[in-house]
C-alpha positions in Angstrom: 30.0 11.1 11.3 31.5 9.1 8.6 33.3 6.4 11.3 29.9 6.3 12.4 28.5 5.5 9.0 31.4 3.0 8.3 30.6 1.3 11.7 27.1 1.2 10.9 27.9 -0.9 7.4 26.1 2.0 5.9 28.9 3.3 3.7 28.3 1.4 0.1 23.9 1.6 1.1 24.5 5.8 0.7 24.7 6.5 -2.4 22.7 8.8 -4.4 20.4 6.1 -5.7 19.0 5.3 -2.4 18.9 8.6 -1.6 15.0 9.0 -2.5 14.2 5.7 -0.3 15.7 6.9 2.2 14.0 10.2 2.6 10.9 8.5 1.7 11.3 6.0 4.8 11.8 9.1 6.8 9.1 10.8 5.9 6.8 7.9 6.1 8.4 7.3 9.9 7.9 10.9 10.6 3.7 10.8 9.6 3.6 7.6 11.5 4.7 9.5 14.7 3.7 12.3 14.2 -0.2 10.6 13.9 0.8 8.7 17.3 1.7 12.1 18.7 -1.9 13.7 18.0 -3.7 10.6 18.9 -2.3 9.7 22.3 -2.2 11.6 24.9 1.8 12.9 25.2 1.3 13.4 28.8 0.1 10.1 30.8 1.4 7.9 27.6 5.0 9.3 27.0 6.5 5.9 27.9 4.3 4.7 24.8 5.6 7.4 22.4 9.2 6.9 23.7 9.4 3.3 23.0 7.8 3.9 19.7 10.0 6.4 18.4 13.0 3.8 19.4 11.5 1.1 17.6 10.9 3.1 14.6 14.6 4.8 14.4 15.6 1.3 14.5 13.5 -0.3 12.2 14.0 2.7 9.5 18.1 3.3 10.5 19.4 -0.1 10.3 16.7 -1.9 8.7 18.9 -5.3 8.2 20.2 -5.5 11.8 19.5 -8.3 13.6 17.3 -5.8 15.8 15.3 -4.8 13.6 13.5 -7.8 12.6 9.9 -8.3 13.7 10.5 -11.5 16.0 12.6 -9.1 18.0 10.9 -6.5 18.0 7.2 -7.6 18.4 8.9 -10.4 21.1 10.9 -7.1 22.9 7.0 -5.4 23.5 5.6 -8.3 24.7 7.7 -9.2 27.1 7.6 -5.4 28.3 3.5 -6.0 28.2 4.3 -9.2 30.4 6.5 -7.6 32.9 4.7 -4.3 33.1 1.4 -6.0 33.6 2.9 -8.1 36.4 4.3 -5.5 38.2 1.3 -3.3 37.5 -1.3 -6.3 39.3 1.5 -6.9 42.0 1.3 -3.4 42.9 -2.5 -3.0 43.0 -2.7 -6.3 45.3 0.1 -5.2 47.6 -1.6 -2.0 49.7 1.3 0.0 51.4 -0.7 2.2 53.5 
């Protein structure tokens, strides 16, 4: 755990100081999921919950990584709304069967 933490550049950010940010950031990500949770529908939408809860352990995890900055992250789900919407219209015009 601690190479981890080391590899993360996380070591000199965990200190006891931060420690009530921290758990604040992680309880504020937990009521944000937790409210997507009830609200969508965690059968037909798990794809949508999935990539949330990704985004949101990166964003609240390693919240100066080059990943976590909103151009990437707001560009990464539009170009999934691009590509899924494609394939989604290519597949209703193509009829198998």
């Amino acid at each position: 755990m601690h190479a981890l933490i080391m590899k993360l550049g996380l070591g000199d950010r965990l200190r006891r100081d931060n420690l009530n940010r921290y758990l604040l950031q992680c309880t504020l990500a937990s009521v944000v999921v937790l409210i997507l949770l009830l609200i969508l529908d965690t059968v037909t939408q798990t794809v949508l919950i999935a990539a949330l809860g990704a985004s949101t352990f990166i964003a609240f995890a390693v919240p100066r990584s080059l990943q976590s900055e909103p151009r990437y992250m707001i560009g990464g789900y539009l170009v999934g709304i691009l590509v899924g919407s494609s394939i989604g219209t290519l597949s209703a015009s193509i009829q198998l069967f």
